[in-house]
C-alpha positions, 0 to 999 in steps of 0.5 A: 494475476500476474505470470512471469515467463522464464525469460523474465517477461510478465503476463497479465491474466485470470487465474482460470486462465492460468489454470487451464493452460498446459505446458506447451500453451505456457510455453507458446507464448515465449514464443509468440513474444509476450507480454513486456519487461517490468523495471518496477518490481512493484507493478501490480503489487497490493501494497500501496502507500497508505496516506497519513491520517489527519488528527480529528477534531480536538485531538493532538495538531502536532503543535509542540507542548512549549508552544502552548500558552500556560493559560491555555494549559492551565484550562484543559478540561483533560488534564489533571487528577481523575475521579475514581 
């Protein structure tokens, strides 16, 4: 996990560890300088940049309908009036 310092540095550690630290041990390490200053207020965040799936086969490529040929419109075994 993360910990961040009251001075603003941050501390990588287990949650054990954190658990079994007292306040004085906590406040140890601002003394000893530890740990280092984040710019990025995501480091170590969970959320990442899901990637965009690619269409599977016989599923919408993204080519716009106008660019179909009618022929080939025509032809689509999906399309139409359904039985019910």
């Amino acid at each position: 996990m993360l910990y961040q310092l009251t001075d603003g540095r941050i501390v990588e550690m287990s949650v054990e560890d954190y658990l079994s630290l007292s306040d004085a041990e906590l406040s140890g390490l601002l003394g000893h300088n530890c740990g280092d200053f984040v710019q990025n207020p995501f480091f170590g965040s969970v959320i990442k940049k899901i990637p965009k799936a690619e269409p599977e086969d016989g599923l919408y490529d993204g080519t716009p309908l106008t660019d179909i040929p009618p022929g080939e419109r025509l032809s689509d075994q999906n399309t139409g009036p359904t039985d019910e």
